[in-house]
C-alpha positions as MATLAB code, in Angstrom:
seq = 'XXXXXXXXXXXXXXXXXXXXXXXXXXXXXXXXXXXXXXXXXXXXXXXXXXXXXXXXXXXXXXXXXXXXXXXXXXXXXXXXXXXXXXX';
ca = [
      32.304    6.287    9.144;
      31.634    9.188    6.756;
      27.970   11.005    6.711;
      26.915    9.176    3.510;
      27.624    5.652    5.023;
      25.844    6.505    8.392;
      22.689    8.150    7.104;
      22.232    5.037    4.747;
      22.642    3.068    7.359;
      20.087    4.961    9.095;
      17.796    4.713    6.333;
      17.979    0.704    5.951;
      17.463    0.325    9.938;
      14.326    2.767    9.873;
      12.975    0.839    6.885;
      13.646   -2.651    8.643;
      11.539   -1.005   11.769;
       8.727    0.174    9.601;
       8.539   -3.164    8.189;
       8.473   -4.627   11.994;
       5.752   -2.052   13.217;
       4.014   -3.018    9.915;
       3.762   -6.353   10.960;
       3.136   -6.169   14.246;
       0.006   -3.562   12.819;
      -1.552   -5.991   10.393;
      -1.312   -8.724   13.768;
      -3.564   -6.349   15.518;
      -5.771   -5.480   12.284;
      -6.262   -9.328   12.556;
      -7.230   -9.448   16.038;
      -9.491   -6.488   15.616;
     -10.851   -8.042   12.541;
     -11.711  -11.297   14.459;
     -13.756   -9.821   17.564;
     -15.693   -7.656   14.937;
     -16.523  -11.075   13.104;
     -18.853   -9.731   10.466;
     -19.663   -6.591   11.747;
     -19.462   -3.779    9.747;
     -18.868   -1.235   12.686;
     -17.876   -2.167   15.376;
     -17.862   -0.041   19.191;
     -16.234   -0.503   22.572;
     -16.300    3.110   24.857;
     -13.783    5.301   22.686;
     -12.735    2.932   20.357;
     -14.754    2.728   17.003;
     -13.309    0.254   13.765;
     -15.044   -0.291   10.678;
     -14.695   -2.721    7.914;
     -16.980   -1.426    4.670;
     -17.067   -3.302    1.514;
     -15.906   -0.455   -0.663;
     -17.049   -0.530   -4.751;
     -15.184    1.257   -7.137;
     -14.704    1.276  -11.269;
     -11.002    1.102  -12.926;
     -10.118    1.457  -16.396;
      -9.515   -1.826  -17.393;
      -6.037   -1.129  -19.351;
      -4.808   -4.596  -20.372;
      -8.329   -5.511  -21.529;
      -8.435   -2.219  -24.089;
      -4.931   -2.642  -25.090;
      -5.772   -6.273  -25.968;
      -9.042   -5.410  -27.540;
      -7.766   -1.912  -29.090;
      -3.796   -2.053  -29.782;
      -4.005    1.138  -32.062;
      -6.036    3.542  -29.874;
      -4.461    2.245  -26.732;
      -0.794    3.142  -28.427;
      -2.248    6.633  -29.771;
      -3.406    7.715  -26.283;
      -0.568    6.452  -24.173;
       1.780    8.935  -23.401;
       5.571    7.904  -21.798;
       6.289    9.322  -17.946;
       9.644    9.277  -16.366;
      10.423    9.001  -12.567;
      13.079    8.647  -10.216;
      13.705    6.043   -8.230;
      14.878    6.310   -5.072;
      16.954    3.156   -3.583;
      19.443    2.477   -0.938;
      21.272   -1.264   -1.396;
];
């Protein structure tokens, strides 16, 4: 197997076991989530979790482009990226 092949390889299996730990993190969220019940904070000797309702304001895009089509298309601007994919 040439380098390309194997480090691809690589790549998917660390992906697939980031996915697993992933899952097996939000399990535990959900378990921690459960004995704090509605607790904001919650406290056991070192261990300290918190679950804060967090506020915050967005630009509502869609809404402007819908209400204002010719402002919204004289202050968008066009950004390029790469895209990084292994198949």
């Amino acid at each position: 197997m040439k380098r390309f092949e194997s480090l691809c390889n690589e790549y998917r299996e660390n992906k697939r076991l980031i996915e697993e730990l992933q899952a097996m993190n939000d399990s535990i969220k959900s378990d921690i989530l459960a004995i704090m019940g509605n607790d904001e904070t919650h406290v056991e000797g070192a261990a300290k979790a918190t679950n804060k309702t967090v506020v915050s304001s967005r630009f509502d895009s869609t809404g402007f482009k819908k209400e204002y089509p010719d402002l919204f298309t004289e202050y968008s601007r066009e950004t390029s990226y790469k895209r990084f994919c292994v198949l």
